[in-house]
C-alpha positions in Angstrom: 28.3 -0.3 -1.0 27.1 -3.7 -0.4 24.5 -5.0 -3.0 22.5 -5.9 -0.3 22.2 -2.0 0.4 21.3 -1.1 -3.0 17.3 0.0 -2.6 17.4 0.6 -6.7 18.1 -2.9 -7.2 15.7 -4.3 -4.4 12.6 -2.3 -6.4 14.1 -4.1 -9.6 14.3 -7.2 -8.5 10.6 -7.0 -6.8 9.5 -5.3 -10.4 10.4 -8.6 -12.2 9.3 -10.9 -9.8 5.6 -9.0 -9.9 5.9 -9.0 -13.9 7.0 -12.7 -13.7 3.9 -13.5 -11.5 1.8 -12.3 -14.4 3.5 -13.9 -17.8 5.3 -10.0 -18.2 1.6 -9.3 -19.3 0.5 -5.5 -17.9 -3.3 -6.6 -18.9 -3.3 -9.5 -16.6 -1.4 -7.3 -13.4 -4.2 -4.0 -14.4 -7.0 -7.0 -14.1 -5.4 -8.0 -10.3 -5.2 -4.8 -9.7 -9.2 -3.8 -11.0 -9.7 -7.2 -8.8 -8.4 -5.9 -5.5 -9.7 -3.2 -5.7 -13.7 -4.5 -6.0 -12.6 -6.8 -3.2 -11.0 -4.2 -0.8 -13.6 -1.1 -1.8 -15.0 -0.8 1.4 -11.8 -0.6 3.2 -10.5 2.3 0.3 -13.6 3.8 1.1 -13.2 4.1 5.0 -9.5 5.1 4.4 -10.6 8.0 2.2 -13.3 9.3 4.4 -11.0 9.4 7.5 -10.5 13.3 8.0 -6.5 12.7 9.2 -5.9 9.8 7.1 -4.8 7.8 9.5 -3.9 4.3 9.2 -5.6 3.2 12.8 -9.3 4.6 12.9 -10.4 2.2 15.5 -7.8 4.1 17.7 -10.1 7.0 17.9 -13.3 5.6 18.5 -11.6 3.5 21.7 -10.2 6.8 23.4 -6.6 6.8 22.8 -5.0 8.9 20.5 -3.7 8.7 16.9 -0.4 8.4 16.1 1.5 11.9 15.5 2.5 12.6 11.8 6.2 13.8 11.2 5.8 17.7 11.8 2.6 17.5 12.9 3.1 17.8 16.5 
């Protein structure tokens, strides 16, 4: 296996660049986090009203039809 194909070390690598990018501190990445979430509420909001979830709502509302979940024909 080529280390390019290794998905474990891909998450790692991401991991430490995302702790890096906040000084390894977990306080300052929960404050990012508590950040983009007041900025994006309205959006989280929408998303969690949506009765199928889905990730294209305008899709309904201009006639054509959602995309098909795996299984749900």
């Amino acid at each position: 296996m080529n280390a390019n194909d290794d998905p474990i070390a891909d998450i790692r690598q991401l991991r430490h660049r995302i702790s890096e990018e906040f000084q390894h501190d977990p306080k300052l990445y929960i404050l990012y986090l508590q950040k983009m979430h007041d900025k994006y509420l309205k959006q989280i909001r929408l998303y969690v009203e949506l009765p199928n979830k889905s990730l294209h709502p305008t899709a309904q509302s201009a006639g054509r039809c959602a995309p098909r979940t795996l299984g749900g024909g």
